[in-house]
C-alpha positions in Angstrom: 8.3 -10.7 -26.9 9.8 -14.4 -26.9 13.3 -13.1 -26.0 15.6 -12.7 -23.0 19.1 -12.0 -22.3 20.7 -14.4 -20.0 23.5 -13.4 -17.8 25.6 -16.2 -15.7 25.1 -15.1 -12.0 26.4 -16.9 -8.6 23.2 -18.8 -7.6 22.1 -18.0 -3.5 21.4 -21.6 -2.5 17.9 -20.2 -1.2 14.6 -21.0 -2.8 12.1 -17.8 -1.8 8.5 -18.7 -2.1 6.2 -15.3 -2.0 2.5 -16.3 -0.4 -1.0 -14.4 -0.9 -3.3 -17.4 0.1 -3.0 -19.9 2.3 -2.2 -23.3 -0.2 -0.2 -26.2 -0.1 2.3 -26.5 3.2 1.5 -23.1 4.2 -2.2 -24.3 4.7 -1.1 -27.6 6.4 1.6 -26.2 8.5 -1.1 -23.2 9.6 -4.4 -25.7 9.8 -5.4 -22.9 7.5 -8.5 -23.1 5.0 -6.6 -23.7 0.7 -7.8 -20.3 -0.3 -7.5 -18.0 2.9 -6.5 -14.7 2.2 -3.4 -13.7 4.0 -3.5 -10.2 5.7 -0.4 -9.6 3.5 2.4 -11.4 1.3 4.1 -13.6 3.6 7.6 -14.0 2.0 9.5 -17.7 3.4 13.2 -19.1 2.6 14.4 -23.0 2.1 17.4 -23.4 1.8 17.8 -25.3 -1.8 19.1 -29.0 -1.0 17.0 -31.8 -2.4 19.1 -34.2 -0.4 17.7 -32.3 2.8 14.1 -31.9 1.0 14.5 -28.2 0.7 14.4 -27.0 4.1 12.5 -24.4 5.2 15.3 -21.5 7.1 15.1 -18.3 8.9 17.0 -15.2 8.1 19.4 -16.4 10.9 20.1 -19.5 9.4 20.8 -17.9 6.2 23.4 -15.1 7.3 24.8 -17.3 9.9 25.9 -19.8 7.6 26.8 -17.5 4.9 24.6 -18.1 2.2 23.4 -14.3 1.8 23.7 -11.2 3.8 21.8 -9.1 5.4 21.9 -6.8 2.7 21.3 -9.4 0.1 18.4 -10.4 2.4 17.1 -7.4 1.9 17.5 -6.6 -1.5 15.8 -10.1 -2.2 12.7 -9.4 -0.1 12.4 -6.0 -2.0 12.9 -7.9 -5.3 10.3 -10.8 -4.3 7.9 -8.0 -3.3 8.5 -6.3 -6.8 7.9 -9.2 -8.6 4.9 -9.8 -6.7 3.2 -7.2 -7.3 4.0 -6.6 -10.7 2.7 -10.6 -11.4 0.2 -10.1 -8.9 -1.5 -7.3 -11.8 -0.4 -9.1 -14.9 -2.0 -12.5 -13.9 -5.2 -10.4 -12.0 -6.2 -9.1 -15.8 -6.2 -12.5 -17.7 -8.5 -13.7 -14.7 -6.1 -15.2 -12.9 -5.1 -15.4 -8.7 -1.4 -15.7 -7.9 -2.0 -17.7 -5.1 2.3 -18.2 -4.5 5.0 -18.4 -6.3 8.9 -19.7 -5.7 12.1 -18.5 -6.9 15.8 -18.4 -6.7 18.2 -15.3 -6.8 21.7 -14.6 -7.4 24.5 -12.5 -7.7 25.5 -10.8 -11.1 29.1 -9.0 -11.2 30.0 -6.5 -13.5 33.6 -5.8 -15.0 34.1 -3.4 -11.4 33.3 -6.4 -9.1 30.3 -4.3 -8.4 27.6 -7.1 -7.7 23.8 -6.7 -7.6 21.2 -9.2 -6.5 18.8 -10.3 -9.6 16.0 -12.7 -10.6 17.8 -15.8 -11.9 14.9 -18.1 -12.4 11.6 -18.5 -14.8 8.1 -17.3 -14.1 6.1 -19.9 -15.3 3.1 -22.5 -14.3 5.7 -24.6 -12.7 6.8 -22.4 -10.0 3.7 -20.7 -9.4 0.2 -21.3 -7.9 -2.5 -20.2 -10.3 -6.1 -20.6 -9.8 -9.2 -18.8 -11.8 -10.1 -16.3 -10.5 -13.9 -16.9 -11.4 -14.0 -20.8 -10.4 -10.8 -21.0 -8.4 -9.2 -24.0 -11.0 -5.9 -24.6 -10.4 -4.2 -23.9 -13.6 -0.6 -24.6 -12.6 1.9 -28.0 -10.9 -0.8 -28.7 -9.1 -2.5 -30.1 -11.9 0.0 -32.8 -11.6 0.7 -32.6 -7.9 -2.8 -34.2 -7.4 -3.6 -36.3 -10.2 -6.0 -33.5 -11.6 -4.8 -34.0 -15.4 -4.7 -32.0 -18.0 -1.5 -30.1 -17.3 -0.5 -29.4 -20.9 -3.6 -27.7 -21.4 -4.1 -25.9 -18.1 -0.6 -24.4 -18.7 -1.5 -23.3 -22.0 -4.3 -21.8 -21.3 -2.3 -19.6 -18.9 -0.2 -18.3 -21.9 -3.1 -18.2 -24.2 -4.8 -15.7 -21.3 -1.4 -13.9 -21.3 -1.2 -13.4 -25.3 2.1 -15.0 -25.5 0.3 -18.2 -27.5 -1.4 -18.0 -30.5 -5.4 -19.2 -30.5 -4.0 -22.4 -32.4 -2.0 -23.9 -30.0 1.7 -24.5 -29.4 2.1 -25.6 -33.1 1.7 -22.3 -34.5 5.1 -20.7 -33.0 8.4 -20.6 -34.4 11.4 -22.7 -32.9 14.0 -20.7 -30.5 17.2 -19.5 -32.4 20.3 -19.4 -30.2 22.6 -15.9 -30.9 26.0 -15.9 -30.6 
């Protein structure tokens, strides 16, 4: 349950943030209401830079300057839309709305130098926007974003909706063992 296999990959320099409601820039850029429903998933690409604050790219930008293909351009919008929807159910039965979430991709090779696109970044309450579903708390960075406090908690009450923390808390769970 607590396990993962972790392959080195060639990072895409892109950060790909998947939108269901209208939140944070999205909502400012739009003059759209926090908590608008979008008519569908609305799937944007920054390219990752802190220096240049992350800027936000088209699918010209990208292939013109060689960051990804089209191909891998597609495969990561059919990936993002995958993970999506798959999240989308998962948090929607612990009472949670994934309102967005933001990832990186990359490139794995196998011993062929065949190369597939994959997921190479967490899930987690730090790169997603969660809010109650019932009273529309955010239960994610935002907590921190805007001062709201109690982040530690909020975050653990995700995993303790998701059964992946014991009633008791954080105290209550083994240490990770590295495998060789």
């Amino acid at each position: 349950m607590r396990e993962q296999l972790v392959r080195e990959v060639e990072i895409i320099p892109l950060e790909v943030c998947v939108r269901n409601v209208a939140a944070g820039s999205l909502a400012q850029r739009f003059g759209l209401a926090e908590g608008t429903q979008l008519p569908r998933s609305i799937i944007e690409y920054y390219f990752k830079s802190e220096a240049l604050g992350n800027p936000m790219v088209s699918e010209e930008h990208v292939t013109a300057f060689g960051w990804a293909t089209t191909q891998d351009l597609d495969d990561i919008m059919a990936l993002a839309l995958r993970i999506n929807d798959f999240l989308s159910g998962v948090f929607l039965g612990a009472g949670i709305r994934l309102v967005d979430f933001r990832v990186e991709f990359g490139r794995l090779y196998n011993n062929d130098d065949e190369m597939r696109v994959v997921l190479a970044d967490e899930i987690s309450p730090d790169n997603c926007r969660l809010w109650d579903i019932k009273t529309g708390e955010r239960m994610d960075k935002d907590r921190f974003r805007r001062d709201l406090g109690n982040v530690e908690e909020a975050y653990q009450e995700v995993a303790r909706r998701l059964g992946i923390l014991p009633e008791g808390g954080p105290r209550d769970l083994k240490g990770p063992s590295t495998m060789q």
